[in-house]
Structures are given as C-alpha cells and as structure tokens.
C-alpha positions as CSV (number, residue, x, y, z in Angstrom):
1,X,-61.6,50.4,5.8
2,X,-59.1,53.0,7.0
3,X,-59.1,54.0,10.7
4,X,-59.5,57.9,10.9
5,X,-56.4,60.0,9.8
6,X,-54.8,57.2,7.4
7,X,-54.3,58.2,4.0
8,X,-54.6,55.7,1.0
9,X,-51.3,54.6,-0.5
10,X,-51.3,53.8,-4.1
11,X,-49.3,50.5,-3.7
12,X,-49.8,48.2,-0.6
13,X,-48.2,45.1,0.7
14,X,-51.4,43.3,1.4
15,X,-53.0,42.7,4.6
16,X,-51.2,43.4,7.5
17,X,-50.5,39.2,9.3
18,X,-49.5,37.5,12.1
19,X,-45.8,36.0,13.0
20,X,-47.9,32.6,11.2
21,X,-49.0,34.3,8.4
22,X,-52.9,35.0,9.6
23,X,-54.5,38.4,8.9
24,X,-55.1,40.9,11.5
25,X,-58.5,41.8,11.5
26,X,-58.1,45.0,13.7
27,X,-55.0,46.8,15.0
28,X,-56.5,49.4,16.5
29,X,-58.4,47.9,19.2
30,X,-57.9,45.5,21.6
31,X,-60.0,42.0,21.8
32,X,-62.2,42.5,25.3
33,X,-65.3,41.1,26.9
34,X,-67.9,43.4,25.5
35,X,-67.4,47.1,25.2
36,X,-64.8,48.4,28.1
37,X,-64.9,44.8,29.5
38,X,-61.4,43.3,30.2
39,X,-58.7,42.4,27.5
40,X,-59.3,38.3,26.3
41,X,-56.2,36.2,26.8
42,X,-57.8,34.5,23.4
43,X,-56.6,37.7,21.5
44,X,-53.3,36.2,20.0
45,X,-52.5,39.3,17.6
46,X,-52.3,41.5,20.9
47,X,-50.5,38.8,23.0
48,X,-47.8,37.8,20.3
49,X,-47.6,41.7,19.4
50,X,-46.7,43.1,22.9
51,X,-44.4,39.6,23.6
52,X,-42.1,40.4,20.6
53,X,-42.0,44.2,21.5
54,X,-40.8,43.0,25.4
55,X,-37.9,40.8,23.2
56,X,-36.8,43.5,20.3
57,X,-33.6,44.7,22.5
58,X,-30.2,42.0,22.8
59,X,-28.0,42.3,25.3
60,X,-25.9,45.4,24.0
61,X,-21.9,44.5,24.0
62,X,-20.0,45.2,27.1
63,X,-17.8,47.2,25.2
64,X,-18.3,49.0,21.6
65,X,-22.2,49.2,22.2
66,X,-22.7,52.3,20.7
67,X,-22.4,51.8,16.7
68,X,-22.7,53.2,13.5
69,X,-22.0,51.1,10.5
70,X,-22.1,51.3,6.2
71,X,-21.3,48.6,3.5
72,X,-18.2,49.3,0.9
73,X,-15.9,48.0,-1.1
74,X,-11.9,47.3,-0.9
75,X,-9.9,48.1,-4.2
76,X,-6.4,46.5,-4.5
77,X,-4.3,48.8,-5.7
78,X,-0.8,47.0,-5.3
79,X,0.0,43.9,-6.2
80,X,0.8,41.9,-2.3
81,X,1.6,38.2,-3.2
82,X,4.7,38.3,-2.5
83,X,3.9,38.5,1.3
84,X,0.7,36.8,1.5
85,X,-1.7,34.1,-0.6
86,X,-5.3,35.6,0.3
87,X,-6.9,35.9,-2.9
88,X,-8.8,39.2,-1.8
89,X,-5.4,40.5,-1.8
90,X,-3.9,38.5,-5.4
91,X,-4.7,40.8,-8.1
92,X,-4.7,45.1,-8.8
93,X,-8.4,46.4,-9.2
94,X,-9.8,43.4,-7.6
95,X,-12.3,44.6,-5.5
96,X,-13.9,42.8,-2.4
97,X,-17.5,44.2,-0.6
98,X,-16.8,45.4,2.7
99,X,-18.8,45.9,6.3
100,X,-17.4,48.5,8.2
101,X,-18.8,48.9,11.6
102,X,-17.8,52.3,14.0
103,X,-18.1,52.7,17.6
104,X,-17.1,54.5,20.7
105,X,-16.0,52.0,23.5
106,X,-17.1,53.0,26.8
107,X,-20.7,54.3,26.9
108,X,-24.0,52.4,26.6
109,X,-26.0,52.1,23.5
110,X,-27.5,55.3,24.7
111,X,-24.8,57.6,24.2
112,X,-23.7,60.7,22.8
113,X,-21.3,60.4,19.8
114,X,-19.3,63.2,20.4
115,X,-17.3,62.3,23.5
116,X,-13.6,61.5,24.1
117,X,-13.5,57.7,23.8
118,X,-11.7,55.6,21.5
119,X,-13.4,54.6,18.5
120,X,-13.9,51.0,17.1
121,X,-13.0,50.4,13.6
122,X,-14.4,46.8,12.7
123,X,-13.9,46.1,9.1
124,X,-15.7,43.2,7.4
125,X,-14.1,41.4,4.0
126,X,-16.5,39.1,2.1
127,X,-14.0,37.3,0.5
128,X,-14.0,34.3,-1.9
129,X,-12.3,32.3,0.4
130,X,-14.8,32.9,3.9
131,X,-15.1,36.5,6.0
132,X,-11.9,38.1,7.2
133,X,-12.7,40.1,10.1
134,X,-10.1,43.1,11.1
135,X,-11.1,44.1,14.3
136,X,-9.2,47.4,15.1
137,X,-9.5,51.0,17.0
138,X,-8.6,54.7,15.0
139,X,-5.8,54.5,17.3
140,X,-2.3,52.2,16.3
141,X,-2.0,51.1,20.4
142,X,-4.3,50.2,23.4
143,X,-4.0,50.5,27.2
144,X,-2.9,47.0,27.7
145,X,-1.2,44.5,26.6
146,X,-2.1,41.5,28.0
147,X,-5.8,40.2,27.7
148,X,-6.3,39.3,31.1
149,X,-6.1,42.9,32.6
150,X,-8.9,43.9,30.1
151,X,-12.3,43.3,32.0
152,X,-10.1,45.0,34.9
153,X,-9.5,47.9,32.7
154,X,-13.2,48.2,31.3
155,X,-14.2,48.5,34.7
156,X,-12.7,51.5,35.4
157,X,-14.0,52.8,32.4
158,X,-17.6,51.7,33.8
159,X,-20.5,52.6,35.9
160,X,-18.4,52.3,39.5
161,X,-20.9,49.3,41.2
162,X,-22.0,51.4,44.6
163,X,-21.9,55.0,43.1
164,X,-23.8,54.2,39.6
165,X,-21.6,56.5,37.9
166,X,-17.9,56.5,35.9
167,X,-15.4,57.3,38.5
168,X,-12.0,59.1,38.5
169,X,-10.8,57.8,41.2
170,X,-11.3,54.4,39.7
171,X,-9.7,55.8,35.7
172,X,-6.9,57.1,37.5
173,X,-6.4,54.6,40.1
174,X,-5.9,52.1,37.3
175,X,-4.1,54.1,34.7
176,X,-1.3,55.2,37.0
177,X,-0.7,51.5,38.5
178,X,-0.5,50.6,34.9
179,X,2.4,51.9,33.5
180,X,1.9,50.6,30.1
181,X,-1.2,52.5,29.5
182,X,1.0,56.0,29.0
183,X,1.0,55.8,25.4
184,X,-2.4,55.5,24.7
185,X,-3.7,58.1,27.2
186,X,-1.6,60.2,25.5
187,X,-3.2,59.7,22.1
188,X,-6.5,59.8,24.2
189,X,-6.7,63.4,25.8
190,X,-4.9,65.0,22.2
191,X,-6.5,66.5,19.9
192,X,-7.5,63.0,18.2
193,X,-9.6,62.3,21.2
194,X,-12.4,63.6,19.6
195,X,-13.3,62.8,16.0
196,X,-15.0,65.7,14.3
197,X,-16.8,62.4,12.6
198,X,-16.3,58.9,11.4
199,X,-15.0,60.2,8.3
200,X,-12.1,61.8,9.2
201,X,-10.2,59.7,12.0
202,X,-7.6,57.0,10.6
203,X,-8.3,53.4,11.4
204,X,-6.1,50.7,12.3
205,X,-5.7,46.7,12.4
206,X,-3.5,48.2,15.6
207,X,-2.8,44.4,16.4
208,X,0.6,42.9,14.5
209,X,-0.9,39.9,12.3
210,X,0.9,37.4,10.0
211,X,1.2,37.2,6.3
212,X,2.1,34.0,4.7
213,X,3.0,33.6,0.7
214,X,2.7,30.5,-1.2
215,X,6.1,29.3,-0.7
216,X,5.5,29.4,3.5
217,X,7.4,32.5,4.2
218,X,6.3,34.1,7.0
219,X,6.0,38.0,7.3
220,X,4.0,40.1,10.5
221,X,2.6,43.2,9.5
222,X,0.7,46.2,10.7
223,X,-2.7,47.6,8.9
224,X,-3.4,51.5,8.6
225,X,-6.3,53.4,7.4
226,X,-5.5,56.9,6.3
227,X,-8.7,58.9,5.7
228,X,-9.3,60.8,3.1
229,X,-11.6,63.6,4.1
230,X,-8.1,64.9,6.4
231,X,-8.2,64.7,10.1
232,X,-10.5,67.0,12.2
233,X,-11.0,67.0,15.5
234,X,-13.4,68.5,18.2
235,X,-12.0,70.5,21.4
236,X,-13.6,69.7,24.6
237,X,-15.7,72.5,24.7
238,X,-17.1,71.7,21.0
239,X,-18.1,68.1,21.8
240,X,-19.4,69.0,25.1
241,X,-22.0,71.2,23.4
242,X,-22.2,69.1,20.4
243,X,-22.8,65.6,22.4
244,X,-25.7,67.8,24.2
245,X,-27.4,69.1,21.3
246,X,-27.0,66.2,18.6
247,X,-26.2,63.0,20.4
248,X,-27.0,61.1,17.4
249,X,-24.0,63.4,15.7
250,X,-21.8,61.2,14.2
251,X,-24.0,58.4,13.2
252,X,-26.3,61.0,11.3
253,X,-23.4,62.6,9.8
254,X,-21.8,59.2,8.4
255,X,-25.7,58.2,7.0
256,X,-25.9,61.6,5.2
257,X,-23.1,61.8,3.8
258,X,-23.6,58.2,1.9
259,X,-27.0,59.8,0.7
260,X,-25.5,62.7,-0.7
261,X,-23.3,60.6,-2.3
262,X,-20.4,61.9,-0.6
263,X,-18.9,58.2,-0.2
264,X,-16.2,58.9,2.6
265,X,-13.3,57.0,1.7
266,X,-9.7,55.8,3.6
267,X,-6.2,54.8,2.0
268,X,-5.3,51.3,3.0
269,X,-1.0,51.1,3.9
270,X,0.6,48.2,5.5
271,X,3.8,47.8,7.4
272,X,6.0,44.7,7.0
273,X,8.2,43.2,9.1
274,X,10.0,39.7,7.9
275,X,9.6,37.2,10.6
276,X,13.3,37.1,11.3
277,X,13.2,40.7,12.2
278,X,11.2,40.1,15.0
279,X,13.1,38.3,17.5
280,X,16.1,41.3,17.4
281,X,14.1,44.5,17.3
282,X,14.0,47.2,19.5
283,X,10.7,46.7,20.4
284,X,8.8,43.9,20.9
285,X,6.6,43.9,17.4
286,X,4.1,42.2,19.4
287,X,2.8,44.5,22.0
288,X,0.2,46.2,21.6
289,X,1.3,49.8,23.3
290,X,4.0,50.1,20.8
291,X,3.9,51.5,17.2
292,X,6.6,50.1,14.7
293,X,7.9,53.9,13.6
294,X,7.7,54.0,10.2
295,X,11.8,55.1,10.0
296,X,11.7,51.3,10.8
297,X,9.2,49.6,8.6
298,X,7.3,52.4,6.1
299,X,4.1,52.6,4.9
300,X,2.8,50.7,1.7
301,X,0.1,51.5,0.0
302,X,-2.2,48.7,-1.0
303,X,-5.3,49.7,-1.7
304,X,-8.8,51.6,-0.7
305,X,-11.4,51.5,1.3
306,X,-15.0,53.3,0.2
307,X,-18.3,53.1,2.0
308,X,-20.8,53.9,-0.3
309,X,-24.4,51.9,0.7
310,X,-26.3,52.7,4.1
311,X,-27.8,49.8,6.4
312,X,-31.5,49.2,5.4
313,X,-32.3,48.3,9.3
314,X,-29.8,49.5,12.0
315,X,-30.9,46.5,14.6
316,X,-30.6,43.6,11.8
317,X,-27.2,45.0,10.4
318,X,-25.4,46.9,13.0
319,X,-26.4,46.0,16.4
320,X,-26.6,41.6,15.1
321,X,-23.5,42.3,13.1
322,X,-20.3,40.5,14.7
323,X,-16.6,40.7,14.1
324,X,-14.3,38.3,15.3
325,X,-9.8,38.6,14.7
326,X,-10.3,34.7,14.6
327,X,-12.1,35.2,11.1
328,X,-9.1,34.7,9.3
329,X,-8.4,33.2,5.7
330,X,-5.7,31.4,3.8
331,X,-2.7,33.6,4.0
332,X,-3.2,35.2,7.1
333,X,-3.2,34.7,10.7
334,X,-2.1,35.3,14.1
335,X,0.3,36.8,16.0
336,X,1.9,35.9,19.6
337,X,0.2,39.2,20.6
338,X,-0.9,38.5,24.1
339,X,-4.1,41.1,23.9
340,X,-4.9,39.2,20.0
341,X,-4.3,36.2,21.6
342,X,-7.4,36.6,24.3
343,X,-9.3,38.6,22.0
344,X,-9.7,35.3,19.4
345,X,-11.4,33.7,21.9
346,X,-13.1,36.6,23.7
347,X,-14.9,38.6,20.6
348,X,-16.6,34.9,19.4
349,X,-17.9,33.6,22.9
350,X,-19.2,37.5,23.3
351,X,-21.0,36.9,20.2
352,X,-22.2,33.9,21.2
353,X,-23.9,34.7,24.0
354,X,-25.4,37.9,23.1
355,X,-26.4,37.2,19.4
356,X,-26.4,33.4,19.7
357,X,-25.0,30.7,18.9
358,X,-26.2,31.0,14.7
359,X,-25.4,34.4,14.8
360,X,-23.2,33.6,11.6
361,X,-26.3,32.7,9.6
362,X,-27.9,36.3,9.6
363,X,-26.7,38.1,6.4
364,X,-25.0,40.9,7.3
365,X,-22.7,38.1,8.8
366,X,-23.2,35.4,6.4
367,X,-20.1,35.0,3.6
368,X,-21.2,36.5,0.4
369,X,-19.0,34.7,-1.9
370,X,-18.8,31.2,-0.6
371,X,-21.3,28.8,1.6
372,X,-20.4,28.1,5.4
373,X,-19.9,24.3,5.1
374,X,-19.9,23.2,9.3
375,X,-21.6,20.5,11.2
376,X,-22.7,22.6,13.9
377,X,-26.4,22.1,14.1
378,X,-29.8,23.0,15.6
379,X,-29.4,25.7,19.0
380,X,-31.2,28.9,18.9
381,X,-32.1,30.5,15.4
382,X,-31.4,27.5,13.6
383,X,-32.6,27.3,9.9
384,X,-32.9,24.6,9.2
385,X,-30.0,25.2,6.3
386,X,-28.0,21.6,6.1
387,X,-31.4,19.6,5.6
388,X,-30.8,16.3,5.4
389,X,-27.1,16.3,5.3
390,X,-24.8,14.2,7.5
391,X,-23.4,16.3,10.5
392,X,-20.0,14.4,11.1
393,X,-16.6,14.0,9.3
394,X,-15.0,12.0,8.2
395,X,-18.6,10.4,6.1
396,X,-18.5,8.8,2.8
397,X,-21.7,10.5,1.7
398,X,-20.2,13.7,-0.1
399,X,-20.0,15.8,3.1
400,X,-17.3,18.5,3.2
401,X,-13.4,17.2,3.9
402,X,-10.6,19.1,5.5
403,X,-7.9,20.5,3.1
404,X,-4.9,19.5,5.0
405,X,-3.3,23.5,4.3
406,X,-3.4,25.7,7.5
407,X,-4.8,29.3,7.1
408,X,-1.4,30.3,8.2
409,X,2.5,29.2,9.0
410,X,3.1,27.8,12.6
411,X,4.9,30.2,15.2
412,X,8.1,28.3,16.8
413,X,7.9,28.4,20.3
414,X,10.3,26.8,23.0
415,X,10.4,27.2,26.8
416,X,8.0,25.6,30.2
417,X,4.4,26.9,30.7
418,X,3.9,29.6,33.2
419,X,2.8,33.2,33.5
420,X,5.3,35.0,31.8
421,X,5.6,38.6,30.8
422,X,6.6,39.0,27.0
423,X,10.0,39.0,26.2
424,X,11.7,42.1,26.6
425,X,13.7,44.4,23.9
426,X,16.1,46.9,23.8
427,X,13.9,49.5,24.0
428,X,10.9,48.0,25.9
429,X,9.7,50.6,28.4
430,X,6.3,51.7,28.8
431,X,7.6,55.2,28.6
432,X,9.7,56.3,25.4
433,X,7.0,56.2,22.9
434,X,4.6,58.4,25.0
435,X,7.6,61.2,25.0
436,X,8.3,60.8,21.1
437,X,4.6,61.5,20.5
438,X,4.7,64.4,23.2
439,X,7.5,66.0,21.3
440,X,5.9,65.6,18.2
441,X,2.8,67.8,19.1
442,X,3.2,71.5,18.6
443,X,2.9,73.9,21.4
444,X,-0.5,74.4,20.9
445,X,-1.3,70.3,20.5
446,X,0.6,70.2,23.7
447,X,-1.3,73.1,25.8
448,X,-4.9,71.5,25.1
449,X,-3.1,67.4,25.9
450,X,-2.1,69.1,29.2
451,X,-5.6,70.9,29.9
452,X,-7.7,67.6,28.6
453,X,-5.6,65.7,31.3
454,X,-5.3,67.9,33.7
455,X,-9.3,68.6,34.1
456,X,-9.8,64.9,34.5
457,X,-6.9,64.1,37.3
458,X,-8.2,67.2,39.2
459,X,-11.4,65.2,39.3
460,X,-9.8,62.2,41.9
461,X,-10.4,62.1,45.5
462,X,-7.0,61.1,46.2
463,X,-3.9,63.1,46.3
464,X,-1.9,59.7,45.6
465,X,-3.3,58.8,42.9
466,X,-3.1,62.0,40.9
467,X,0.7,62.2,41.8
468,X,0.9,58.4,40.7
469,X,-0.6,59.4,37.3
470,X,1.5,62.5,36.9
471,X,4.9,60.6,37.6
472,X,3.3,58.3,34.6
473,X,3.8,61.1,32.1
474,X,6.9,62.7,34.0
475,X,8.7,59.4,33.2
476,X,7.5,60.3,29.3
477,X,8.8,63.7,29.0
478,X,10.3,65.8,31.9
479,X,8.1,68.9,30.2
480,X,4.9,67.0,29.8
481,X,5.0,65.8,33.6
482,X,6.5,69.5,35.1
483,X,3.7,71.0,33.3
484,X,0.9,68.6,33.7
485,X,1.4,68.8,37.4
486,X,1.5,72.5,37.7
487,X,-2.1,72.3,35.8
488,X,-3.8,69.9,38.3
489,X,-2.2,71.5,41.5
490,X,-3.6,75.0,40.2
491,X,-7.5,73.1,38.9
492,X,-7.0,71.1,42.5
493,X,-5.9,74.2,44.8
C-alpha cells in the first residue's frame, strides 16, 4: 500500500530490502513498544539505516577536496614511438577512455567554486597495459619545489589552529620567506586565477616525466592541455558575487554542458627534452617553479582530450576516485623531480588511508582493459576477488610472474647521501621567470595582478612581512615591485 502523497510508478524495482537482502516491511514508522512507546533496539531496518547514514561521509582529502569530475576519451593524433613504448600512445586514432577529475585546492569539500585557488587537473588513462595516472594543476609550476615544504605550505593555506580561519599573516609569512614561490603567485593573483569554468582553463602534467622508446632511449618531457572553449577568466569582483550566489558554479556548469552535448574538449602538446639536454640547461628541467619556454623545446601536438559522459553517483566516482603519479606504465616514468619524487609516495598512502587500503578495486579505479594481478589480500573492502589463488611468488601453480622489463630506463646518479638542494643552472633563480611572465601581461593584465596582490598583502598584521613579500616581486621586475608597493602602502595607509 502507498503511504499518503506517493504516486504509483509504472515500473518498480521490487520491494525495497535490507543491507542482507530482507524486505522492509515499513519505512515510514519506527518499531516501538506499543503506540508512542519507546523505539525497540530489535528494529534492525531502523538501526542498520541510521548506522550507514552516520558512515556515508570519508575523510575528504587534505588538499583537492572539493571536485568535479567526467569520463572521456584520449585520441592520438600523432604518431609518438619514437620517444616512448606505451601502447596508449603507439598508433594515430587509437583512442583510450579517460577519467578526468577537477578541483580547487585549498577549501573544504564545502566550498564555493568560484574562488582564486589553483585547480587540480587529475587525468585518468585506462590503458591496455594498467591505469596511467597524470596528476597535474591548470598551472605549468607550483609554489615549491621540494616535497618536504608541502604540508608547511598547505598550512598556510589552511584554517590558522587558534583563530579557526585562513590567515594572511600566515600566506604571506610563508610566501615571502620562500623565495621560490614568486612564479606561481604570480600566475595566481592574474587574470587565470579564476577560471570562468572547468572548461576553459589549460591543464598540465606540470611535473617533467620520462619517456622511454623500445630501443632504451631516454627522453623527459612536459604535458600541456590547451582548451578548446579559449580561456576566460573571472575578475575578483565577478567570482566574489558568483561564489555567493552559485557555489556549486562550476561543477553545475561542467555537468550541463555534457548533457547538452556540448562535450568540452582540450588539445593535448608535449614538450621534449632528450636526456642529455638535461644536465647543461639553463634551467634545471626538473624543478617544478620553472617552465621549459617553448623558444627552448616547442610544443607538439599529440592528441585530444574529450569529456563526453557524466558520473552516475558523485560519492562512488568522484569523491572514492584516486590518482596516484606512481600509476605509471611501460614507457613512462619518473623524474628526479624532488616535489614528484614525494608526491609518488604521498598521493597512494593519502589514498590509503582515506579510501582504504582496496581502494583500487572500486570501478571508477579499477583498469578497464586489463585485470589487477597482485597478492595483496583481505584488509578492509576486500572482495573476495583472487578466490582460491595462491598469494605468493615465485609458486608453480600458474600464479602471475614478473616480466623482468622495467616500466622505465634507470636515472644515473653519483655522489654521498645528504640533504642537498638540486643542482643549480645557469639561470637558476627563483626570480627571472616571475619578471618574463610580468612583462608578458599587458597593461591592463598587469593593473588587476597588482590590485589582486595588493588587496591581499594589505590584509597582514605585520609591516615586515608585507615589505618581505613585496621585495619577492621587486626582485622579478623593478615595475612590478615599485608598483605593487605603492598599492599596499595606499590600501594599508
């Protein structure tokens, strides 16, 4: 019988069950010792209903919680072999489905979209030969580049632990005492700040990773994701209005457009570098507040990216989707990138904890083309998938063998252990690129850079550390710095 205001649907499911498969003989009212007599413990469909609600929420990720995510395909469009052996990559028109997951960085799960943050651009290849994760940003360069300063730097970007609130002082603070950090602030309070949406920003690998051919040569390269939909931006006055009346803006604006059939889509380039290269540029290839200027190494087209199917269920696919730069395949591989090197560590054992440990199994992660073959076994979420099979190696009962051919070509290193700073270049400051993208912007790029900065270093406590931030960008460009400080000292009095 219907409960009062249900309407009849012409198909139906069946009778609404248990988690064991037992019918619910009334979801409307609670089991309870006669009428308006307490709740019975023995009602099991009200016990086991309200104990799943009080578990539906994971831990959210430190960073990148907020997310918005769509499934696609990659086309090759050049033919690559000659700098790698992936097979995803070893024939034009071959196409490989994609998971491409989008995120701001800072802020909770909670969020608005519209906010100046960089965004995550976490792009999933179900390959024939395992995943291949590419775990980037819509910027080329980050504020770091070694992994150990990173939990320093989130915190700054955090709730401050005795005010309960993202701090100044504490952004700042940080930013000025770290040099390094000048390029990408500089990218940050431009105009691409703020993505109009998640169609039209650029993504990129941002990382350097290695490419590896058949006959072992060795070849580092850079990934970039042009968009197609052309770049638009929001100033800070749009966002600020936008991020108050449509918090879910970009999210809802990604999910439409797939529904329309408006399948956003982004040009895939590459830069190479041969290996030998490396060791005598003028920068080091492998840090990851440097661009390679494309003077230097140009742009090749490869292929394209399309997302064209939305997530069925945002929890099971988005938020229990993981990425990890240590999902690599044959062909490629890993740079001596300091920030990669922590992060192929750090993204799986973030995973790990917050997803579990069989996070791999769900399907949004699972490989499409090809079976996991492991013996990890049992822990949380286990199915129960390698039945009776034997969980060591080497066994002489058909169970899966290693193939003796690393994913990728060794890196040659020499010298003690220690703490070291990279290896300098020629032109290793943490200065010069900042003032070749300040000169690049035109006047009008350049007045709103110096009002987005300026409004948020007015905002510290501290006279020090807003002259300590302003020297940052004086050491970029003598304009940028004269006029930055002549902003905050008229915005600070």
């Amino acid at each position: 019988m219907l409960a009062p205001g249900q309407e009849a649907h012409v198909t139906s499911q069946g009778p609404l069950t248990t988690e064991a498969g037992a019918p619910v003989a009334d979801n409307q009212n609670s089991e309870t010792a006669g009428v308006g007599g307490p709740v019975l413990v023995q009602d099991q469909a009200l016990l086991e209903k309200l104990a799943h609600f009080n578990r539906e929420r994971i831990p959210e990720r430190i960073v990148h919680a907020r997310g918005a995510g769509a499934y696609g395909t990659f086309t090759l469009t050049r033919d690559v072999s000659q700098w790698t052996r992936a097979k995803f990559l070893s024939e034009v028109g071959k196409q490989t489905e994609t998971f491409l997951r989008f995120s701001t960085v800072a802020g909770s799960l909670g969020s608005a979209d519209a906010v100046r943050d960089p965004r995550g651009f976490a792009l999933k290849f179900y390959t024939e030969e395992g995943n291949y994760d590419l775990v980037g940003n819509n910027t080329p360069v980050f504020f770091i580049k070694d992994a150990i300063k990173f939990p320093d730097f989130i915190h700054t970007q955090k709730r401050d632990p005795y005010t309960g609130s993202q701090e100044a002082d504490n952004v700042w603070d940080f930013w000025g005492l770290s040099p390094e950090s000048t390029h990408q602030v500089t990218w940050l309070f431009g105009d691409r700040g703020i993505p109009a949406t998640l169609r039209h920003m650029n993504g990129y690998g941002s990382h350097t990773y290695q490419w590896n051919n058949e006959a072992g040569e060795v070849f580092w390269v850079k990934y970039h994701f042009k968009t197609d939909q052309g770049i638009k931006n929001l100033t800070a006055g749009e966002a600020a209005k936008l991020a108050g009346e449509d918090p879910d803006s970009h999210q809802r604006d990604l999910r439409e457009a797939i529904e329309r059939g408006e399948f956003p889509s982004w040009t895939v380039q590459v830069q190479i570098m041969p290996a030998a290269d490396a060791a005598s540029y003028r920068f080091n290839p492998f840090d990851l507040t440097k661009v390679w200027p494309h003077e230097d190494y140009p742009a090749i087209e490869i292929g394209k990216l399309e997302l064209n199917r939305n997530p069925e269920n945002i929890f099971a696919e988005v938020e229990q989707s993981i990425f990890s730069p240590a999902h690599f395949v044959p062909g490629i591989g890993p740079s001596p990138d300091k920030m990669l090197q922590g992060r192929l560590f750090a993204y799986g054992d973030a995973h790990r904890y917050r997803v579990g440990i069989n996070a791999d199994h769900l399907p949004v992660n699972r490989p499409h083309a090809t079976e996991a073959r492991t013996n990890s076994r049992d822990g949380y979420l286990y199915d129960g998938r390698h039945k009776g099979g034997k969980n060591y190696e080497p066994n002489s009962f058909g169970g899966p063998f290693q193939t003796d051919r690393p994913l990728w070509v060794s890196t040659p290193v020499t010298g003690g252990t220690g703490n070291h700073e990279a290896p300098s270049h020629v032109e290793d400051d943490d200065f010069v690129q900042a003032g070749d993208l300040y000169r690049l912007m035109s006047e009008d790029e350049k007045a709103r850079l110096i009002e987005n900065l300026a409004g948020n270093i007015a905002g510290v406590s501290r006279d020090d550390i807003a002259e300590r931030a302003i020297g940052n960008f004086r050491q970029a460009d003598g304009d940028f710095g004269k006029r930055l400080e002549a902003a905050v000292q008229a915005l600070r009095g």
